[in-house]
C-alpha positions in Angstrom: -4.8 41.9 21.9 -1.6 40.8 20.4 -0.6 37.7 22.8 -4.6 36.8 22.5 -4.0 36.3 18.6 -0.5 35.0 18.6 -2.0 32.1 21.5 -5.2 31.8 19.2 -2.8 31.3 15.9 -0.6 28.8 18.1 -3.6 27.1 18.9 -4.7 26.6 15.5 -1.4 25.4 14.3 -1.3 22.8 16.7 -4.8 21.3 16.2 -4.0 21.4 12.6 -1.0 19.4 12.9 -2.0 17.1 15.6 -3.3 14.2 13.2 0.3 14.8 11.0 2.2 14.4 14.0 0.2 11.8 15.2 0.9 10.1 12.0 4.6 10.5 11.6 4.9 8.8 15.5 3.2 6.1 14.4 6.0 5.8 11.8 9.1 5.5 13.5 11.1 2.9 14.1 9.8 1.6 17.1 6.3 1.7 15.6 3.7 -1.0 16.4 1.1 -2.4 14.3 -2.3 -2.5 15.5 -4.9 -5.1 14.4 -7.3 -4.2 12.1 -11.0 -5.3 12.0 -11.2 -5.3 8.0 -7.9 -4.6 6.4 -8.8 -5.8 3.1 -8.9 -3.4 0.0 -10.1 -4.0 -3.6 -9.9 -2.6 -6.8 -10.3 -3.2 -10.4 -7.8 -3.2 -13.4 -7.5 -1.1 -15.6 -9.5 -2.8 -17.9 -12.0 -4.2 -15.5 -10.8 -7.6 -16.3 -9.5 -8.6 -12.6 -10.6 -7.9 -9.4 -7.5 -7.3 -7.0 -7.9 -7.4 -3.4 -5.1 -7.0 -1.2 -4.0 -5.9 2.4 -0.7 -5.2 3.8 1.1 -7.9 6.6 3.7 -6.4 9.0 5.5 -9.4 10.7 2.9 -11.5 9.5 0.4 -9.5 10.8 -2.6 -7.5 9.5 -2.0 -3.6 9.3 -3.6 -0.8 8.2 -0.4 0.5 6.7 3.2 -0.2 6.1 6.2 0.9 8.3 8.7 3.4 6.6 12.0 1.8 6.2 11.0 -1.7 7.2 9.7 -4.8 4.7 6.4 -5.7 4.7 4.0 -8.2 2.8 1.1 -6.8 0.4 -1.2 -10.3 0.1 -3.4 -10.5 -3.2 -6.3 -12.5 -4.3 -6.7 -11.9 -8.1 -10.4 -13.0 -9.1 -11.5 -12.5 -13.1 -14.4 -10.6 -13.7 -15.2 -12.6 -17.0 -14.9 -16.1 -16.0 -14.5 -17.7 -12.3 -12.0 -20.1 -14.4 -9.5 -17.5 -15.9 -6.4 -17.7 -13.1 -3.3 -15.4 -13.8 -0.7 -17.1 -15.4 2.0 -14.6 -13.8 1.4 -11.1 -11.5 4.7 -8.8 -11.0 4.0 -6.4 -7.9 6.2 -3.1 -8.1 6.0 0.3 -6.2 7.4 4.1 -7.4 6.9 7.6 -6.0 5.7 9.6 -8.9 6.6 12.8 -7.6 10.0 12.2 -6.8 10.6 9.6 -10.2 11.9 6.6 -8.5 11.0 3.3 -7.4 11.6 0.8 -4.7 15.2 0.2 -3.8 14.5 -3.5 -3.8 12.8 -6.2 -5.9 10.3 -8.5 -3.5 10.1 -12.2 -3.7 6.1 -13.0 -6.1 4.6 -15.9 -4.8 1.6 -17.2 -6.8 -0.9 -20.0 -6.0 -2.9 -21.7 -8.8 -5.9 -20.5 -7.2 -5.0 -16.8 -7.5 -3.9 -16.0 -4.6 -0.3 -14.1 -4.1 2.1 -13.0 -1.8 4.8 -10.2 -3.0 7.3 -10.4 0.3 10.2 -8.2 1.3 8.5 -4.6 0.0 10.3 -1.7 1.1 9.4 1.5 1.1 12.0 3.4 2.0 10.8 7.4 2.3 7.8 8.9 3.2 5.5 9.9 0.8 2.9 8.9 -2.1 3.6 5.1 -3.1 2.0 4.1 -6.4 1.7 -0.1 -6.0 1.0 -1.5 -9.6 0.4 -5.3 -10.0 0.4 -6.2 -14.0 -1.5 -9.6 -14.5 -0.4 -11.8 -17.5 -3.0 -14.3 -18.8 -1.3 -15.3 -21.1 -2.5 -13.3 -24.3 -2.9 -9.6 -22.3 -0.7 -7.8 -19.5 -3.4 -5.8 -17.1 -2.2 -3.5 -14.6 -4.2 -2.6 -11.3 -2.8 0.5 -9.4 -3.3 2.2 -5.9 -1.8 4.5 -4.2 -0.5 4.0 -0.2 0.1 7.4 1.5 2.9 7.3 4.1 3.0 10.4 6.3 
């Protein structure tokens, strides 16, 4: 009865963990990134004003996720919600772990078209964990910030 529930308990445990551990292999160092049929994501400002869609590049390539400890690219189109002609005038793309209060150990390279689109190259996030991305859009009278969070296990 005893080796019945301590094989039943292990078994438990390990089906539990398997999509963790699968997850944490797909992080290491020799990790690969794997196409993705829609790796898009949007969301809205704070305000509503701008509609931020973005997706993360790998070596150039689409992925569904970063790679801990190596730089990556998050690619933005940043669309107005009030009037197809309203373009950003500046965006500023930052990352911090709220639970452990710090940020990104490097600054990446903002690269912004005049038709909205942006590139914020060179990201890093260093650690595992919860990664809050904020992108604050300047129009030129307002700062608006859009956030999302990127979970790295």
């Amino acid at each position: 009865m005893f080796c019945i529930r301590r094989i039943s308990i292990f078994l438990l445990t390990a089906f539990l963990a398997l999509p963790l551990s699968a997850a944490i292999m797909m992080q290491g160092s020799d990790a690969k990134t794997f196409p993705v049929k829609n790796a898009w994501h949007e969301t809205l400002s704070n305000d509503g004003s701008w509609r931020v869609k973005w997706r993360v590049l790998v070596d150039g390539k689409e992925s569904e996720l970063p790679i801990v400890r190596r730089r990556f690219t998050i690619e933005l189109s940043i669309e107005s919600t009030r009037s197809p002609r309203d373009l950003p005038m500046s965006v500023m793309v930052d990352a911090q772990m709220p639970e452990h209060g710090h940020g990104m150990n490097i600054a990446p390279t903002i690269l912004l078209e005049k038709s909205g689109k942006c590139r914020a190259d060179g990201m890093l996030f260093h650690m595992s964990g919860r990664w809050e991305v904020d992108v604050d859009i300047d129009d030129g009278t307002t700062i608006e910030r859009a956030q999302w969070n990127i979970l790295m296990y």
